[in-house]
N, CA, C and O atoms as a Tripos MOL2 file, in Angstrom:
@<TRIPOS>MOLECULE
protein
  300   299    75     0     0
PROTEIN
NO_CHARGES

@<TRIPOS>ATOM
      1 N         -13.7740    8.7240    2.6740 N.3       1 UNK1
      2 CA        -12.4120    8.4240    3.0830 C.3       1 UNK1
      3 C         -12.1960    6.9110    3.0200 C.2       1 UNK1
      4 O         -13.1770    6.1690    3.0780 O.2       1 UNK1
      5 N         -10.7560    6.3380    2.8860 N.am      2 UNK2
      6 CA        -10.9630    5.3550    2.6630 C.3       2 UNK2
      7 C          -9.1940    4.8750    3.6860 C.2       2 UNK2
      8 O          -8.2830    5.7000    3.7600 O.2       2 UNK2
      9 N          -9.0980    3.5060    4.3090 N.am      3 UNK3
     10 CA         -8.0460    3.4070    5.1360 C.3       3 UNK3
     11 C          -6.8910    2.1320    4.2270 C.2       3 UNK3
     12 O          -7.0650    0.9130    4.2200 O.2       3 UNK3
     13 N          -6.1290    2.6450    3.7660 N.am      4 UNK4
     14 CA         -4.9080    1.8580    3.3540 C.3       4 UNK4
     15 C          -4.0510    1.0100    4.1730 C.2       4 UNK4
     16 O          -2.9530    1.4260    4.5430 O.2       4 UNK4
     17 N          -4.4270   -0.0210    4.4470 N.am      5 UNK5
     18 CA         -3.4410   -0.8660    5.4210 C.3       5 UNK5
     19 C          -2.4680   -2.3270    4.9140 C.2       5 UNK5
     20 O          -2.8480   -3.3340    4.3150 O.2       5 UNK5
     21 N          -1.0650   -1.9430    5.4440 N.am      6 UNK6
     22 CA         -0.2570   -3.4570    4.2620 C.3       6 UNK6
     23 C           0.8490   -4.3710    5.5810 C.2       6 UNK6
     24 O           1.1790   -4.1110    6.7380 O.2       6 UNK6
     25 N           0.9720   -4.8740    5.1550 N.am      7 UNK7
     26 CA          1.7780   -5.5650    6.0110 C.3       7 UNK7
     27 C           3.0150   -5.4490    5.4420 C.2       7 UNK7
     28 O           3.1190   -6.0670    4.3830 O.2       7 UNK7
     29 N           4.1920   -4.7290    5.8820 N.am      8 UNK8
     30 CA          5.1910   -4.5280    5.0840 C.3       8 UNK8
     31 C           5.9360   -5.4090    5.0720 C.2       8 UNK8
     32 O           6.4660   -5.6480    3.9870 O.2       8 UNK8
     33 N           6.3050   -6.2880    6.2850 N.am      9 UNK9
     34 CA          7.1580   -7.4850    6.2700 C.3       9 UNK9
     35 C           6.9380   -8.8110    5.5160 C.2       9 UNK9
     36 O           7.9080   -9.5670    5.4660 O.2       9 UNK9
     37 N           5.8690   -9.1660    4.9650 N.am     10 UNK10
     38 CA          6.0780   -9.7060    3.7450 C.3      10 UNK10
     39 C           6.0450   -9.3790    2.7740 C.2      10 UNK10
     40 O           5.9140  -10.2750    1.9400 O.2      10 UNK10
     41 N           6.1140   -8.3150    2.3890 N.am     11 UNK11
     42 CA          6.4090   -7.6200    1.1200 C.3      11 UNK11
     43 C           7.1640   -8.2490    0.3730 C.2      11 UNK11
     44 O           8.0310   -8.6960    1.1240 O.2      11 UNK11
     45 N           7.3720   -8.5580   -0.6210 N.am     12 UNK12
     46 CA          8.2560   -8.9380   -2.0580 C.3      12 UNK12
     47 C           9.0330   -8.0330   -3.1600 C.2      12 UNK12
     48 O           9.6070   -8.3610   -4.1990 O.2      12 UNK12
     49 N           8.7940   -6.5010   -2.4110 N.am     13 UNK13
     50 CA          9.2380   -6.0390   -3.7490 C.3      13 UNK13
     51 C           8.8030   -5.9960   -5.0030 C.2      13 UNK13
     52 O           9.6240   -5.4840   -5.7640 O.2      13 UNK13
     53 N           7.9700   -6.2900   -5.4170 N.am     14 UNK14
     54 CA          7.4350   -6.5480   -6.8320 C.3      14 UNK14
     55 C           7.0180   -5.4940   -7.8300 C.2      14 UNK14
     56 O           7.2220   -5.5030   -9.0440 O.2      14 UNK14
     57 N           6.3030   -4.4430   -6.9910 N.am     15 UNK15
     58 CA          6.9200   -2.7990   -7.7520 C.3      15 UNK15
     59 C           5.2540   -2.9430   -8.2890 C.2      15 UNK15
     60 O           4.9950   -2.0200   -9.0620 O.2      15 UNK15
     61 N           3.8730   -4.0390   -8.0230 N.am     16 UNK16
     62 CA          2.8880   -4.1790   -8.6730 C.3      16 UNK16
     63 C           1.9960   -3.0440   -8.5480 C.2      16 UNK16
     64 O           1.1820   -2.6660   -9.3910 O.2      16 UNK16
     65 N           2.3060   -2.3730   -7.0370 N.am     17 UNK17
     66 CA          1.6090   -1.5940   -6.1620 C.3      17 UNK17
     67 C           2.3550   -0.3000   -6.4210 C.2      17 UNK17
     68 O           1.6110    0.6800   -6.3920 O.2      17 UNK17
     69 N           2.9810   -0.1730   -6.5410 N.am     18 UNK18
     70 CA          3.6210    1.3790   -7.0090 C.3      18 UNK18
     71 C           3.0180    1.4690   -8.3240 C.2      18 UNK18
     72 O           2.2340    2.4120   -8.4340 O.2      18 UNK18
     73 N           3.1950    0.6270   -9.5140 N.am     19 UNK19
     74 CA          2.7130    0.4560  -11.0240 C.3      19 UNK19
     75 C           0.9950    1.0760  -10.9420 C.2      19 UNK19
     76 O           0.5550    1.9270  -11.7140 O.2      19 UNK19
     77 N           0.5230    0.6850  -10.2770 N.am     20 UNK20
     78 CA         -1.4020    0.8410   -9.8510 C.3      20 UNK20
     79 C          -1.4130    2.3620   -9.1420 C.2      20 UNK20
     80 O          -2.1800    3.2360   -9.5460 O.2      20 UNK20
     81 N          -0.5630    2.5550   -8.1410 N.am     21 UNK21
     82 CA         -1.0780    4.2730   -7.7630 C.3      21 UNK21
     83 C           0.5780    5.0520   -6.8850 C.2      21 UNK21
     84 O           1.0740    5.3740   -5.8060 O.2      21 UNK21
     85 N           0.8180    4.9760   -8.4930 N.am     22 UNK22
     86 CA          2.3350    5.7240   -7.4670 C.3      22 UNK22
     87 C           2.6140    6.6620   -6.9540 C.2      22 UNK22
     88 O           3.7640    6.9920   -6.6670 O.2      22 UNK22
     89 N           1.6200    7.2780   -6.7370 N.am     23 UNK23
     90 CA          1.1200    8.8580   -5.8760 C.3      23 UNK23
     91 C           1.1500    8.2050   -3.9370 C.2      23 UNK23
     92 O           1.2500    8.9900   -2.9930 O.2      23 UNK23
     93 N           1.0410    6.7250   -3.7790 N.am     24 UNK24
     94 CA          0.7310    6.2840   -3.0550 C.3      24 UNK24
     95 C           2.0610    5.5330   -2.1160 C.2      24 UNK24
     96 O           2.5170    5.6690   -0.9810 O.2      24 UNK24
     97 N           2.3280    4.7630   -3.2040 N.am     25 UNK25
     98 CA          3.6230    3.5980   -3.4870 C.3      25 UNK25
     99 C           5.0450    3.9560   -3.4580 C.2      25 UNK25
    100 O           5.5030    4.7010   -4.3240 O.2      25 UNK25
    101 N           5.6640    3.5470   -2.6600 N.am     26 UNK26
    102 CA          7.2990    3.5120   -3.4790 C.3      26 UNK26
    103 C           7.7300    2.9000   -2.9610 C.2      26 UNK26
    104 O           7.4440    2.6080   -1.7990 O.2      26 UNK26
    105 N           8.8480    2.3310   -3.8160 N.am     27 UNK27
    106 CA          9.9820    0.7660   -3.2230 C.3      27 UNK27
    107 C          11.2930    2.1920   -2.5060 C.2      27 UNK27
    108 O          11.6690    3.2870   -2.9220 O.2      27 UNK27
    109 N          11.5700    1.4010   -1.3640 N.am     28 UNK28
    110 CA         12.6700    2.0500   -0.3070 C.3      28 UNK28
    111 C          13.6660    0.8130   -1.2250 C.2      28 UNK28
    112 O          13.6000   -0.3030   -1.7390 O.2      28 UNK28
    113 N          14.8440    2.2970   -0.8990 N.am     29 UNK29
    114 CA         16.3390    2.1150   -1.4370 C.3      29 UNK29
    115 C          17.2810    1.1600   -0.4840 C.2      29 UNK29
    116 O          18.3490    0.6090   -0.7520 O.2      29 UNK29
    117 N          16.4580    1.1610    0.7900 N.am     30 UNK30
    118 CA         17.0700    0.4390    2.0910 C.3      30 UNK30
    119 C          16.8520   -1.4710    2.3200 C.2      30 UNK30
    120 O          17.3850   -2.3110    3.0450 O.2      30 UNK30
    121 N          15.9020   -1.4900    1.3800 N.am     31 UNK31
    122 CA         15.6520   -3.1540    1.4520 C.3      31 UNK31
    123 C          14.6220   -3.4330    0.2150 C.2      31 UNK31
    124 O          14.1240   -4.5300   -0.0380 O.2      31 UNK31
    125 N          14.4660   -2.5640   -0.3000 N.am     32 UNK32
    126 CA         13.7680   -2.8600   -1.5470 C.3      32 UNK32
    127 C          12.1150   -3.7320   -1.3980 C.2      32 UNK32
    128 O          11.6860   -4.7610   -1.9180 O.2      32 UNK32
    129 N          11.6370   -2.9330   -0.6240 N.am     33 UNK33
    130 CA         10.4160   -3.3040   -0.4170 C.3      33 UNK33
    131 C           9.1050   -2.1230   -0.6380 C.2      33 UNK33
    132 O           9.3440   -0.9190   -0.5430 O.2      33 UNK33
    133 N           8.1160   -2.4980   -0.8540 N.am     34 UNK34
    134 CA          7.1700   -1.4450   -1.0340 C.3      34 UNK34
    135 C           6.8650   -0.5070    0.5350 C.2      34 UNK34
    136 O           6.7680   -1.0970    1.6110 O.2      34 UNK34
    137 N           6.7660    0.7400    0.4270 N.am     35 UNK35
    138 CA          6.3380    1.5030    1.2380 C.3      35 UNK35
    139 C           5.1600    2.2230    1.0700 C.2      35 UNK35
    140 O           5.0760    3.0090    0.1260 O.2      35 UNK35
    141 N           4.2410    2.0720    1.8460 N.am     36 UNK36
    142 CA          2.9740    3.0730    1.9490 C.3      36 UNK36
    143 C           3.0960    4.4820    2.3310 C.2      36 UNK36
    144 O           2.9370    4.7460    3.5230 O.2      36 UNK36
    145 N           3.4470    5.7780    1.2050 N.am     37 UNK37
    146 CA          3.2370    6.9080    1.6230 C.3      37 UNK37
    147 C           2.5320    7.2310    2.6640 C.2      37 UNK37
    148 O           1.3860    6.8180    2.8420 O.2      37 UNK37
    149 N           3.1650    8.0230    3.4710 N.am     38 UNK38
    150 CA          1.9040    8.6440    4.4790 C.3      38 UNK38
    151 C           1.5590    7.4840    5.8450 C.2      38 UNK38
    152 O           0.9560    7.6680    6.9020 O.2      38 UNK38
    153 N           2.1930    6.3300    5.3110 N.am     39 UNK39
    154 CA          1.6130    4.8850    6.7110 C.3      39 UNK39
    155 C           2.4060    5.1700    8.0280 C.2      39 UNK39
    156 O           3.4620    5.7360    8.3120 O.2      39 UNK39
    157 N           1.5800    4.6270    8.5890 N.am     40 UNK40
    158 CA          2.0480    4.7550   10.2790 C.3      40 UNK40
    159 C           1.8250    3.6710   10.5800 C.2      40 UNK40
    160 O           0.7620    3.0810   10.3880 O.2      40 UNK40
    161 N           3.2620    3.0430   11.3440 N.am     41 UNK41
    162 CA          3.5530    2.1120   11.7780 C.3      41 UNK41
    163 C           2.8370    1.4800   12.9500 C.2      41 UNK41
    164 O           2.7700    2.1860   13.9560 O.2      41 UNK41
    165 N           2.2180    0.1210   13.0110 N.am     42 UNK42
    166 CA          1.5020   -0.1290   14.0800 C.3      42 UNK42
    167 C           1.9730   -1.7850   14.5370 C.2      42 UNK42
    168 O           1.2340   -2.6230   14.0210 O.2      42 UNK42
    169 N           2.8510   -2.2400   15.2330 N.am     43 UNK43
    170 CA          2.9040   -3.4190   14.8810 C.3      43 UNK43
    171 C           3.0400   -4.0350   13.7300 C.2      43 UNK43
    172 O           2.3750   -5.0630   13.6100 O.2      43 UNK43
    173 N           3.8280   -3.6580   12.6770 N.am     44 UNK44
    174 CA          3.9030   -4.2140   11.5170 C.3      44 UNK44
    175 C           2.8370   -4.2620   10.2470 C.2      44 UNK44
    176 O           2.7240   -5.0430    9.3020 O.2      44 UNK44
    177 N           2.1720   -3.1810   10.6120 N.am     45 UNK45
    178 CA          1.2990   -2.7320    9.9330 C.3      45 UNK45
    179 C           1.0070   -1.7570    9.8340 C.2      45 UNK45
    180 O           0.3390   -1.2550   10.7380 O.2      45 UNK45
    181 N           1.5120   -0.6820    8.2060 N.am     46 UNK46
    182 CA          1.0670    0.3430    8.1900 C.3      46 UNK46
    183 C          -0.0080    1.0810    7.7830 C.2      46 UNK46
    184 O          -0.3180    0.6500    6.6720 O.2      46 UNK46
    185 N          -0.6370    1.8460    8.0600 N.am     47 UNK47
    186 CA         -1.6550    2.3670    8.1650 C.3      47 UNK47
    187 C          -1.6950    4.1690    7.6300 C.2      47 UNK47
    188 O          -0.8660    5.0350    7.9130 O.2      47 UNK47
    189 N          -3.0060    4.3130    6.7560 N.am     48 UNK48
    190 CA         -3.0710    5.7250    6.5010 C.3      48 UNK48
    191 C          -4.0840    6.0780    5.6870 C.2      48 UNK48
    192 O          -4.2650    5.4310    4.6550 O.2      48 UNK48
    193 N          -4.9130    7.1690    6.0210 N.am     49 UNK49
    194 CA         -6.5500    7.2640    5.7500 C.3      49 UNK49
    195 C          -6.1030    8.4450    4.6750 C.2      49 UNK49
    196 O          -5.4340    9.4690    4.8120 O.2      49 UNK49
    197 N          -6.7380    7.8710    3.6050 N.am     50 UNK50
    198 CA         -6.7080    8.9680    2.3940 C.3      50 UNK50
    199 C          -8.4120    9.2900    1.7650 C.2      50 UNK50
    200 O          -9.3980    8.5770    1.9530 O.2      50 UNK50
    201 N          -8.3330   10.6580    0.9470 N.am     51 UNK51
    202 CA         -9.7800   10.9540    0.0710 C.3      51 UNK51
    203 C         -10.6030    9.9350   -0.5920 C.2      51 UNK51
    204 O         -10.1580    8.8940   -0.1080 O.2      51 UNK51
    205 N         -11.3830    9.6640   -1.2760 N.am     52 UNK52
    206 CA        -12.5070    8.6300   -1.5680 C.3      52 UNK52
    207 C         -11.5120    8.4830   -3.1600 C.2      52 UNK52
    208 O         -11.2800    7.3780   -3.6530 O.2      52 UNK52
    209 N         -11.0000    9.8460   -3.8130 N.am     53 UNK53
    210 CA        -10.6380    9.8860   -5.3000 C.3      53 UNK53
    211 C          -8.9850    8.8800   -5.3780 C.2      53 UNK53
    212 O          -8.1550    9.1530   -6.2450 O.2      53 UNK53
    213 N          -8.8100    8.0680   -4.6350 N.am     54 UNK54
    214 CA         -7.6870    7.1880   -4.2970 C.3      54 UNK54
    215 C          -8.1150    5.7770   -4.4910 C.2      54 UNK54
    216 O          -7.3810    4.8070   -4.6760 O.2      54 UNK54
    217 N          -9.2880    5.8050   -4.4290 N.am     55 UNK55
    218 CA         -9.6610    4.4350   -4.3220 C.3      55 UNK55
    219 C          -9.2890    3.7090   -5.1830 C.2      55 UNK55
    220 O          -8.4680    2.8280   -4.9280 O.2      55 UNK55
    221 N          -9.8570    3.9100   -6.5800 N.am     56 UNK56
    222 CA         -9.5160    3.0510   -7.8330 C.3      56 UNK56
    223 C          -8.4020    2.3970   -7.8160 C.2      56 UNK56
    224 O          -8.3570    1.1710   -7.9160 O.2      56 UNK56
    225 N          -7.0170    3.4190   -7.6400 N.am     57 UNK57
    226 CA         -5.8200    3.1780   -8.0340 C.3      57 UNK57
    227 C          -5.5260    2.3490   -6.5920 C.2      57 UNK57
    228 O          -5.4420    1.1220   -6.6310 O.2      57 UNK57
    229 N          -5.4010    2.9420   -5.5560 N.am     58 UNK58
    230 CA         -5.3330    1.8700   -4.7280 C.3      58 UNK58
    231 C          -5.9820    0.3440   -4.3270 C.2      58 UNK58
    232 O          -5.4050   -0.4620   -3.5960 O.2      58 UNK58
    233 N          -7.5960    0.0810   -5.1060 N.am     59 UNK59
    234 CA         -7.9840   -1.0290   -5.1410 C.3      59 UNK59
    235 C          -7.2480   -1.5010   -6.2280 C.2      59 UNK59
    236 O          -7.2610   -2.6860   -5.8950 O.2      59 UNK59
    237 N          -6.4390   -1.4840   -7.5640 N.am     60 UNK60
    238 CA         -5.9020   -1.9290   -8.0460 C.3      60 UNK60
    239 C          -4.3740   -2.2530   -7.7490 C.2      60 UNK60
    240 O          -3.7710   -2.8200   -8.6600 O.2      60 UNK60
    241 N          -3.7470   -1.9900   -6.7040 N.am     61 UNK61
    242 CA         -2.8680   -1.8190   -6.1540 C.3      61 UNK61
    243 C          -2.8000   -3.3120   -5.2130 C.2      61 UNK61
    244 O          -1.8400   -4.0560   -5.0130 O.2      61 UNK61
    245 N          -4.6400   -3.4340   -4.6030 N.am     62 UNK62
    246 CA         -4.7180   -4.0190   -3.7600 C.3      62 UNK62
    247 C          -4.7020   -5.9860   -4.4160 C.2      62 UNK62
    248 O          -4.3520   -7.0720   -3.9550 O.2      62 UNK62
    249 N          -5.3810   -5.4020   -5.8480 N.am     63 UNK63
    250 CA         -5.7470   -6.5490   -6.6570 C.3      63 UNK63
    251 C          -4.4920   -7.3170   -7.8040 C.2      63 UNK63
    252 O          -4.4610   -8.3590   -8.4570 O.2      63 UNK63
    253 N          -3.5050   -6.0920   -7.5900 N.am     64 UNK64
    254 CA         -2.3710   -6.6690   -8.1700 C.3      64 UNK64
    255 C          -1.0620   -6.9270   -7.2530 C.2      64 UNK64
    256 O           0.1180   -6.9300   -7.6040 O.2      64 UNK64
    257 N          -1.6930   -7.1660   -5.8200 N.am     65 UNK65
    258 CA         -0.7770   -7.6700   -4.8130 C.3      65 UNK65
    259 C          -0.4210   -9.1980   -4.6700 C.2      65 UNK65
    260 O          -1.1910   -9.9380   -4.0580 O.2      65 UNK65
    261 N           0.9620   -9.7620   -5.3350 N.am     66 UNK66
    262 CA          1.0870  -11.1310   -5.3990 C.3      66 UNK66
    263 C           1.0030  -12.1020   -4.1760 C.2      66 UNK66
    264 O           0.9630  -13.3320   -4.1240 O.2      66 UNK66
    265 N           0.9850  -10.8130   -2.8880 N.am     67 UNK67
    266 CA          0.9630  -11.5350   -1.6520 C.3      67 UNK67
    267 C          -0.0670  -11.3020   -1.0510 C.2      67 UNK67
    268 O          -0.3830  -12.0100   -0.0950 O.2      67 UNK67
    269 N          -0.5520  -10.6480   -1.3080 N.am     68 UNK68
    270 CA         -2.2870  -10.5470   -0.9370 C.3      68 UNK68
    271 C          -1.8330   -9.7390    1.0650 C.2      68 UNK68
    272 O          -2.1550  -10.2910    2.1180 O.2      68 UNK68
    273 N          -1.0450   -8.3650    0.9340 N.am     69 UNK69
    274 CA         -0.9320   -8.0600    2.2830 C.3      69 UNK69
    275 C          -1.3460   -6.6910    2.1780 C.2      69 UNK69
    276 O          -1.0020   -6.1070    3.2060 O.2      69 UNK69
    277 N          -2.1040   -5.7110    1.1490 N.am     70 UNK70
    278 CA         -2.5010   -4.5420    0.8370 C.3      70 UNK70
    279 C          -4.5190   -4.7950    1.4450 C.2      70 UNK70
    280 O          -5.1430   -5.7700    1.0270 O.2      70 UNK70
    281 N          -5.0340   -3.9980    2.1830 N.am     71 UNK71
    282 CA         -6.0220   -3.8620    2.8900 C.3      71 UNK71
    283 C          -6.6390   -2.4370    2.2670 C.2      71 UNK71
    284 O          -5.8870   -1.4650    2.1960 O.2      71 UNK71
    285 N          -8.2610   -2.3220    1.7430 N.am     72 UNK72
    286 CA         -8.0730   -1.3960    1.4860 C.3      72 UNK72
    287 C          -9.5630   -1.2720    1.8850 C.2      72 UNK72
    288 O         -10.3340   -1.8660    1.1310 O.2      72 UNK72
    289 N         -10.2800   -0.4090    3.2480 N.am     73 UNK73
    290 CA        -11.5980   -0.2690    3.6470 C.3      73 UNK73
    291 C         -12.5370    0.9480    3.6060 C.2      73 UNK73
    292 O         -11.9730    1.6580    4.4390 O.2      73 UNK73
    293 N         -13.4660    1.5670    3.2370 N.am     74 UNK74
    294 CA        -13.7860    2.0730    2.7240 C.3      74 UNK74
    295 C         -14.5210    2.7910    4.2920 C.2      74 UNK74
    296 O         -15.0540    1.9210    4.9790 O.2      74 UNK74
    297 N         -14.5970    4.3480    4.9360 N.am     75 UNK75
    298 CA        -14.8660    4.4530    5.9150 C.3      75 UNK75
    299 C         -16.5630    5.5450    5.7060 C.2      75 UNK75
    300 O         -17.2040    5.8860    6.7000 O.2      75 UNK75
@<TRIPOS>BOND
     1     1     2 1
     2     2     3 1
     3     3     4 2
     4     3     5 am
     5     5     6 1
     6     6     7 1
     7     7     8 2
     8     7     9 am
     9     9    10 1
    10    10    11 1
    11    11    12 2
    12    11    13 am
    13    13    14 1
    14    14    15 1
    15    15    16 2
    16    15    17 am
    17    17    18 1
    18    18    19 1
    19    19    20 2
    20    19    21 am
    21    21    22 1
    22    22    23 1
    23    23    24 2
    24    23    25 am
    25    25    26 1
    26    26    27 1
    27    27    28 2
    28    27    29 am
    29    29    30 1
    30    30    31 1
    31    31    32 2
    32    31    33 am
    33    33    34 1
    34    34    35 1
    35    35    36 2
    36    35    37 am
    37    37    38 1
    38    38    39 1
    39    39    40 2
    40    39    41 am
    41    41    42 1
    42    42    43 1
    43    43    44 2
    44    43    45 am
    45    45    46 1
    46    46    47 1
    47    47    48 2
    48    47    49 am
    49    49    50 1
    50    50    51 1
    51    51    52 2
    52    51    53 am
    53    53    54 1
    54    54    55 1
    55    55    56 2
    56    55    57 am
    57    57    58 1
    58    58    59 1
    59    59    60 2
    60    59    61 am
    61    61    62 1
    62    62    63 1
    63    63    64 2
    64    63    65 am
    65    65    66 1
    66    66    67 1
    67    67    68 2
    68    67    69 am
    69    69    70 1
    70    70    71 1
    71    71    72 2
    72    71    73 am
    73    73    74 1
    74    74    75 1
    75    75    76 2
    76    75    77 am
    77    77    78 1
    78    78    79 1
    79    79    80 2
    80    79    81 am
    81    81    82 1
    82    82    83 1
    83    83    84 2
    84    83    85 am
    85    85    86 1
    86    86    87 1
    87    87    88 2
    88    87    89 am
    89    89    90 1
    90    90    91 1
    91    91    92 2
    92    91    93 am
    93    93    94 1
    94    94    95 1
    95    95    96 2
    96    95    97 am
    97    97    98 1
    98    98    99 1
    99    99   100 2
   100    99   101 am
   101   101   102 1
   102   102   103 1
   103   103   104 2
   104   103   105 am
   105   105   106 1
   106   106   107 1
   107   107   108 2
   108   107   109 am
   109   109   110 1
   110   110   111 1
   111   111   112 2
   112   111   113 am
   113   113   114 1
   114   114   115 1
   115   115   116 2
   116   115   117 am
   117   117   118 1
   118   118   119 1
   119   119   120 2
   120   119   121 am
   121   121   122 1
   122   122   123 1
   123   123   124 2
   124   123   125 am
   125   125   126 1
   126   126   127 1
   127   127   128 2
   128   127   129 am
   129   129   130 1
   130   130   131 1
   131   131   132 2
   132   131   133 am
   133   133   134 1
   134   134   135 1
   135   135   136 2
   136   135   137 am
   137   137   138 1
   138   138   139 1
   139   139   140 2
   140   139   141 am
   141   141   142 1
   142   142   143 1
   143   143   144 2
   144   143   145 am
   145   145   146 1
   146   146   147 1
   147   147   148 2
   148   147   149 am
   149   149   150 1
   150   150   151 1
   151   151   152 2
   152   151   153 am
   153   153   154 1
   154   154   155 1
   155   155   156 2
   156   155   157 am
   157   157   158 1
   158   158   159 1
   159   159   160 2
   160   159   161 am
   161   161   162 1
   162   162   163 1
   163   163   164 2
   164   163   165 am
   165   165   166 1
   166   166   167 1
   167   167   168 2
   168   167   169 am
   169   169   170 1
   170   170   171 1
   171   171   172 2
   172   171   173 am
   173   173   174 1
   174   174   175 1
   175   175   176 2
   176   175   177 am
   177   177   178 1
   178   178   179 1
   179   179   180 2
   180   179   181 am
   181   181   182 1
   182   182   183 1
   183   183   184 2
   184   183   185 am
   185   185   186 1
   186   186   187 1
   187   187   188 2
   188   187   189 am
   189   189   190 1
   190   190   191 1
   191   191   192 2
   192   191   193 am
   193   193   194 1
   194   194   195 1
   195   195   196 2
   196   195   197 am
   197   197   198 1
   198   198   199 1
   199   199   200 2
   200   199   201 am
   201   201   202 1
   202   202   203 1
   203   203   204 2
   204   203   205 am
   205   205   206 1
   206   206   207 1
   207   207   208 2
   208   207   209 am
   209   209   210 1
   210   210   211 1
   211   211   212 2
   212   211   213 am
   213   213   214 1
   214   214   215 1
   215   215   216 2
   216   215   217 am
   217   217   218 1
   218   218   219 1
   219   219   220 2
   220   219   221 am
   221   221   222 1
   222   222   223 1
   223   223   224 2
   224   223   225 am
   225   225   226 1
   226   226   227 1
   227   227   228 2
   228   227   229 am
   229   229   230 1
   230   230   231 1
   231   231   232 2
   232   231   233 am
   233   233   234 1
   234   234   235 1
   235   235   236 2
   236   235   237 am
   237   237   238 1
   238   238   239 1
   239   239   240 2
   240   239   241 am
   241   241   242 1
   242   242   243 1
   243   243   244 2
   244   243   245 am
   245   245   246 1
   246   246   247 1
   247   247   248 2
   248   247   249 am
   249   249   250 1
   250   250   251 1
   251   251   252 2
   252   251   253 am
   253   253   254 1
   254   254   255 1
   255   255   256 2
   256   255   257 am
   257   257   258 1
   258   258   259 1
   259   259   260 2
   260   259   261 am
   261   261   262 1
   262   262   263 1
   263   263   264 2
   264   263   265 am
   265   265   266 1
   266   266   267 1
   267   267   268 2
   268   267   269 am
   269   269   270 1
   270   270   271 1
   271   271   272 2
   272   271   273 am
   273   273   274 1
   274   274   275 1
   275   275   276 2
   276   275   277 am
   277   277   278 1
   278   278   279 1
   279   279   280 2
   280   279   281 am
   281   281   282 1
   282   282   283 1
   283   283   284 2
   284   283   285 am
   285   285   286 1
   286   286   287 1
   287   287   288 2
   288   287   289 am
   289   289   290 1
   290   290   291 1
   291   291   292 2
   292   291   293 am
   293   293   294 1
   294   294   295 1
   295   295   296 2
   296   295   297 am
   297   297   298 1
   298   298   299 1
   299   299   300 2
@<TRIPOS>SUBSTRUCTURE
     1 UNK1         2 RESIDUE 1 A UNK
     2 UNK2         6 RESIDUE 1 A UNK
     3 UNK3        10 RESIDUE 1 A UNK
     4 UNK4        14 RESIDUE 1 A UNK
     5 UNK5        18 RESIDUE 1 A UNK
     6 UNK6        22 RESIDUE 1 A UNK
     7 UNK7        26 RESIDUE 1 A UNK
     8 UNK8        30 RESIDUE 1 A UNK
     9 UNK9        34 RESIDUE 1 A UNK
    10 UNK10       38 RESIDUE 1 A UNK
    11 UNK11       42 RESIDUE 1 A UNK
    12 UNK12       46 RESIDUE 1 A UNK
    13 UNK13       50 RESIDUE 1 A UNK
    14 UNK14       54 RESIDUE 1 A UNK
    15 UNK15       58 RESIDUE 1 A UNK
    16 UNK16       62 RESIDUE 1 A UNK
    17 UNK17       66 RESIDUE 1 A UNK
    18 UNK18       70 RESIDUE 1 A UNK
    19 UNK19       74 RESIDUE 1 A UNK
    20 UNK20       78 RESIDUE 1 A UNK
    21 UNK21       82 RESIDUE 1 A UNK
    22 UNK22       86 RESIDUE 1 A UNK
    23 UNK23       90 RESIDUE 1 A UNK
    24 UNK24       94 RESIDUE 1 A UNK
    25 UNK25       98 RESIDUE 1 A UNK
    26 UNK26      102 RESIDUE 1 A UNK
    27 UNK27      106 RESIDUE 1 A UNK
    28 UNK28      110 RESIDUE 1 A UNK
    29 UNK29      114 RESIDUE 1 A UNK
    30 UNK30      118 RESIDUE 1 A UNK
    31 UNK31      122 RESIDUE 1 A UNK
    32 UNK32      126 RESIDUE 1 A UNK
    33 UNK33      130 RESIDUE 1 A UNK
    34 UNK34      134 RESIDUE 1 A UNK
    35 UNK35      138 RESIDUE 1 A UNK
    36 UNK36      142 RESIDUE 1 A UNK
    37 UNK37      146 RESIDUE 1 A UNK
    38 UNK38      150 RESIDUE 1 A UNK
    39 UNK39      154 RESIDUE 1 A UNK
    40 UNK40      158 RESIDUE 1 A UNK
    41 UNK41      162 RESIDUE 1 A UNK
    42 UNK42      166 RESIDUE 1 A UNK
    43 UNK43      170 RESIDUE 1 A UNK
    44 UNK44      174 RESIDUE 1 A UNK
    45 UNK45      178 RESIDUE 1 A UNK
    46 UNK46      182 RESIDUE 1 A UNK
    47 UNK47      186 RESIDUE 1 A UNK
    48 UNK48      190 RESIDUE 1 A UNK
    49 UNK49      194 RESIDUE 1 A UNK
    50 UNK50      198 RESIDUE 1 A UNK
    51 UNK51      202 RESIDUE 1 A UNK
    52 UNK52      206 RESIDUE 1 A UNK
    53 UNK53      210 RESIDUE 1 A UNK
    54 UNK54      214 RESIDUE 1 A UNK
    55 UNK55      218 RESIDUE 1 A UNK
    56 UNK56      222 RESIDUE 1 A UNK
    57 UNK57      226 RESIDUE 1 A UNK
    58 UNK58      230 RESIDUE 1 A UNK
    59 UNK59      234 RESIDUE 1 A UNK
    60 UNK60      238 RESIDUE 1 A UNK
    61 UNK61      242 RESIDUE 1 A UNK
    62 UNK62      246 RESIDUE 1 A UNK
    63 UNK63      250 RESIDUE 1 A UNK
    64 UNK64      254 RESIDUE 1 A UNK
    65 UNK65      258 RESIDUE 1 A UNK
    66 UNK66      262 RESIDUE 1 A UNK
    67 UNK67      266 RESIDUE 1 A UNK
    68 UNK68      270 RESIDUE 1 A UNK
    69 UNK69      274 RESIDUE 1 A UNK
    70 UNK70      278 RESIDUE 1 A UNK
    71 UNK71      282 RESIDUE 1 A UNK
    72 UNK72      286 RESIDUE 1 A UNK
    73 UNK73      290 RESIDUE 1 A UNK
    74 UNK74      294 RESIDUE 1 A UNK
    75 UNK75      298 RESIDUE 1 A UNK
């Protein structure tokens, strides 16, 4: 299992992280920022534990983040 965590409020929009695992990713119609499928809100940080077969696409997700706010730990 592996835990997906981003900081949504600096997000940029940039669409880099949807492009890498869009099973995962999607930009909201409401402010145009990336959203983490499945995240739960914690203080400005969402959060959400997915299968091991996610990883790839989400470490590339993590590595094509221009703001460097995608967290991705391996449990």
């Amino acid at each position: 299992m592996i835990r997906i965590t981003q900081q949504r409020a600096k997000c940029i929009g940039c669409n880099a992280c949807v492009e890498a695992a869009e099973e995962r990713w999607r930009i909201s119609r409401k402010d145009g920022k990336c959203t983490l499928v499945g995240g739960i809100d914690k203080k400005g940080f969402y959060t959400v534990v997915v299968p091991d077969h996610e990883y790839d696409a989400n470490r590339m997700a993590q590595q094509n983040c221009p703001v460097n706010i995608i967290r991705i730990t391996q449990l």
